[in-house]
PANUVO-267103 format. One record per residue (C-alpha): x negated, y negated, z negated. Coordinates in pm, 1 decimal. Layout:
BEGIN
((X; Y; Z))
...
! end
This chain:
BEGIN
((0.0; 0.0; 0.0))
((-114.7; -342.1; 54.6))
((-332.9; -536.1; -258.1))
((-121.1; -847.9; -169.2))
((258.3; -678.7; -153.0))
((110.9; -488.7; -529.3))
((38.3; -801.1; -671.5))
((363.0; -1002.8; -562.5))
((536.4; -701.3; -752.1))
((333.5; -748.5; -1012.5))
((429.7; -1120.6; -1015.3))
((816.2; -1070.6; -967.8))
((820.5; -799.2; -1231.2))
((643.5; -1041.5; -1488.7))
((903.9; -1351.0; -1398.6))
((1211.2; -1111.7; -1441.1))
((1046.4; -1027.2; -1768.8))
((968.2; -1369.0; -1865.4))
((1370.1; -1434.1; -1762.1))
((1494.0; -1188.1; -1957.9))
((1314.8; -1271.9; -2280.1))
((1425.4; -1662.0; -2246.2))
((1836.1; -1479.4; -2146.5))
((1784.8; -1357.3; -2517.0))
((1649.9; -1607.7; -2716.9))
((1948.2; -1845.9; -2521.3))
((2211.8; -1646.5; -2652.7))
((2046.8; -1621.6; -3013.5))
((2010.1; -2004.5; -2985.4))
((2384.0; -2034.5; -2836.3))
((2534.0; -1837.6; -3162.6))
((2281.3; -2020.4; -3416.3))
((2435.4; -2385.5; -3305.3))
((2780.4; -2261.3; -3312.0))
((2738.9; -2132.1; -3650.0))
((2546.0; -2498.3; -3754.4))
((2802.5; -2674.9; -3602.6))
((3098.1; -2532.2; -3750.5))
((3397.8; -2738.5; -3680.0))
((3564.4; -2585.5; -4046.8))
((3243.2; -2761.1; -4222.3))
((3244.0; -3116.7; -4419.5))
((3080.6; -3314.9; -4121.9))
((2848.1; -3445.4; -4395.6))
((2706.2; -3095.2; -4473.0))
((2601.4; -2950.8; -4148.9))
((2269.4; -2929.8; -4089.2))
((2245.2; -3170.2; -3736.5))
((1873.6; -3189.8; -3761.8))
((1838.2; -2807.7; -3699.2))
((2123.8; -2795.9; -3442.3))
((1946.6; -3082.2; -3256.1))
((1610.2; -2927.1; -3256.4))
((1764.5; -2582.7; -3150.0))
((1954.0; -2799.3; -2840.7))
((1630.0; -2914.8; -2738.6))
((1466.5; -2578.2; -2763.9))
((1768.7; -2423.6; -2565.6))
((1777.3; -2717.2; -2334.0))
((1360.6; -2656.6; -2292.3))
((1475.5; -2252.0; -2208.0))
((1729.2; -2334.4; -1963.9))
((1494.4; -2512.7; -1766.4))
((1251.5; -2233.5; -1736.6))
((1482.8; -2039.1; -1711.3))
((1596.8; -2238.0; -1354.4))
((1270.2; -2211.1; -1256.3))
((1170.8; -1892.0; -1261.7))
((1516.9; -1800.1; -1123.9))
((1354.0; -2003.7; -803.8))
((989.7; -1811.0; -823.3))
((1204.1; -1475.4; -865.2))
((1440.8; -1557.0; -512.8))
((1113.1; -1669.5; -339.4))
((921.8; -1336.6; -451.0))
((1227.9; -1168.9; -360.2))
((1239.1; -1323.3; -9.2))
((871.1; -1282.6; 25.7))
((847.3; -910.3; -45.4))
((1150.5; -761.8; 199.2))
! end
């Protein structure tokens, strides 16, 4: 097999890897700011500096997450 077809494998199997680790720490994110921003809580006692710091983190994720979405299509399109 050709070195160059291996190693774009190799590349699209780490970036689906890389995706899928990011999916889960998004959804653990997703269910820790629901459960800071519980809309049964005294506004005064929710924690808003943690849910703010885990939006940024799962904004931060979301955007890698769009990007290697892109590097996985053009590895895709590259290796058929």
């Amino acid at each position: 097999m050709n070195p160059e077809r291996l190693q774009l494998k190799g590349m699209l199997a780490e970036a689906k890897k890389s995706f899928r680790t990011l999916d889960t720490e998004a959804s653990g994110l997703v269910i820790l700011i629901r459960s800071l921003l519980n809309p049964y809580e005294d506004i005064t006692k929710l924690d808003v500096e943690k849910a703010l710091a885990s939006t940024k983190r799962l904004n931060d994720v979301q955007q890698e997450m769009r990007s290697l979405e892109t590097k996985i299509k053009n590895l895709e399109s590259e290796l058929e």
